[in-house]
N, C-alpha and C positions, 0 to 999 in steps of 0.2 A: 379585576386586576389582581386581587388577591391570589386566586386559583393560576393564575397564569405565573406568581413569583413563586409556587413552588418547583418550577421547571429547573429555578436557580436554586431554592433553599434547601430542597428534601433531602435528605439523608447523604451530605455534600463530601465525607468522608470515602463512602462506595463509590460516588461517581466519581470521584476525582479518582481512585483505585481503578475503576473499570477502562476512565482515558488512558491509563497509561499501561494498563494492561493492552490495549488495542496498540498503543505503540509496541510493545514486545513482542506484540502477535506479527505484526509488518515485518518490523527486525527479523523476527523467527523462518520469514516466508522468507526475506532475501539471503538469511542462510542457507535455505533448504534449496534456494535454486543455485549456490555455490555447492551445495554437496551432489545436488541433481548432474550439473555440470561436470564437478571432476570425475564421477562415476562413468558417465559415457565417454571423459575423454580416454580412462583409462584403459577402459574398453576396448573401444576403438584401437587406442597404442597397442596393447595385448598382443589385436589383431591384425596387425603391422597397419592400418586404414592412414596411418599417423605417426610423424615422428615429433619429437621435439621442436625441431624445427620449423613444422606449421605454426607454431604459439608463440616464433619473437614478433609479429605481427597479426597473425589470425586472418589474414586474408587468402588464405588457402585451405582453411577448414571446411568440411565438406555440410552439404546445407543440414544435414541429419545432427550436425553437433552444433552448428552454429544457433540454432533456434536455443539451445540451452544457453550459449553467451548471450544471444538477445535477453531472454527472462531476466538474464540476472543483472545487465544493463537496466532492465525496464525498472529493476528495483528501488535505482537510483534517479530516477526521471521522476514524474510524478508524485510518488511515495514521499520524496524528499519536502513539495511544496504541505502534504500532509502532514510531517513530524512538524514542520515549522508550526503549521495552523492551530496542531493541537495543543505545542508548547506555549506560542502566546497565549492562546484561549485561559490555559493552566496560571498561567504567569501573570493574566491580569483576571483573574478570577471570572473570566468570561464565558465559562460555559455552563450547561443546562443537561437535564434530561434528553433534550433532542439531539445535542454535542454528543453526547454518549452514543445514544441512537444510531445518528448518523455515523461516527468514527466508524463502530462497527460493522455499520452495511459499508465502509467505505473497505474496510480489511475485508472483509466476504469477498465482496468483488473483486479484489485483487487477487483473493486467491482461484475463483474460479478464472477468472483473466487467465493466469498464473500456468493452471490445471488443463486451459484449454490451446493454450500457445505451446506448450510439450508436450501435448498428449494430442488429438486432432488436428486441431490447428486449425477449423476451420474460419476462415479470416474472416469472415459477414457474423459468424455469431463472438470471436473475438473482438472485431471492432466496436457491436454494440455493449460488450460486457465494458469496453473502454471507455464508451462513451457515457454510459452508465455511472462508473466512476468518477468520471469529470464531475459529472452535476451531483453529486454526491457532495462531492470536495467543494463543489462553487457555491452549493447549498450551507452547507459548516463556515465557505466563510457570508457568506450575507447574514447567519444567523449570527458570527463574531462583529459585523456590522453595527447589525441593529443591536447586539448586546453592549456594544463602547459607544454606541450615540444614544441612546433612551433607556436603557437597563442598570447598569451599573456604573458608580464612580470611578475612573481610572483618575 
């Protein structure tokens, strides 16, 4: 049991650094899909493909630029129940070396997610990269579970 409370105790400065560096990283990704996005709409506009006018609602955008609103919607979907997860985790002192672990396979994933939704797209190895990420996240939280019922004092 000992060996197992270093997951919570070691070196609790870096990991706590390293969580919320994952959070920056996520943040960083749903910038880059607002910068990804205005690039090709300006593009696009440039090349008359687009006026202004497509954008008081965006349902006449054509699919080749829409896929970039999708990314950066998706950033807000999912990604969101993550910041939460990792904040309480933070907030009630509930996470571990796996929480770290995890966080960051959980941003990897979103970036190849990310990478593979505007750039390919093919949607059978996007969806597993999605689904991937779920259990990722569902894993962080059974681990923030089991850390507020058996592990530490809240």
């Amino acid at each position: 049991m000992a060996s197992l409370s270093l997951l919570w105790e070691f070196a609790p400065a870096l990991k706590t650094k390293l969580l919320y560096l994952s959070i920056l990283m996520q943040m960083g990704l749903a910038i880059y899909c607002y910068i990804a996005m205005s690039r090709v709409r300006l593009k696009a506009g440039r090349a008359k493909r687009i006026t202004a006018d497509d954008y008081k609602v965006t349902k006449d955008e054509p699919d080749d630029l829409r896929v970039f609103t999708r990314a950066v919607a998706n950033q807000f979907e999912m990604p969101v129940l993550f910041y939460c997860l990792v904040l309480a985790m933070l907030t009630a002192s509930a996470h571990s070396w796996i929480t770290v672990l995890l966080a960051w396979a959980y941003v990897v994933s979103r970036v190849i997610h990310t990478r593979e939704m505007i750039g390919e797209n093919r949607v059978k190895i996007r969806r597993n990269i999605f689904i991937q990420s779920t259990r990722i996240l569902l894993l962080m939280m059974v681990e923030f579970l089991i850390a507020i019922l058996f592990i530490i004092e809240v």
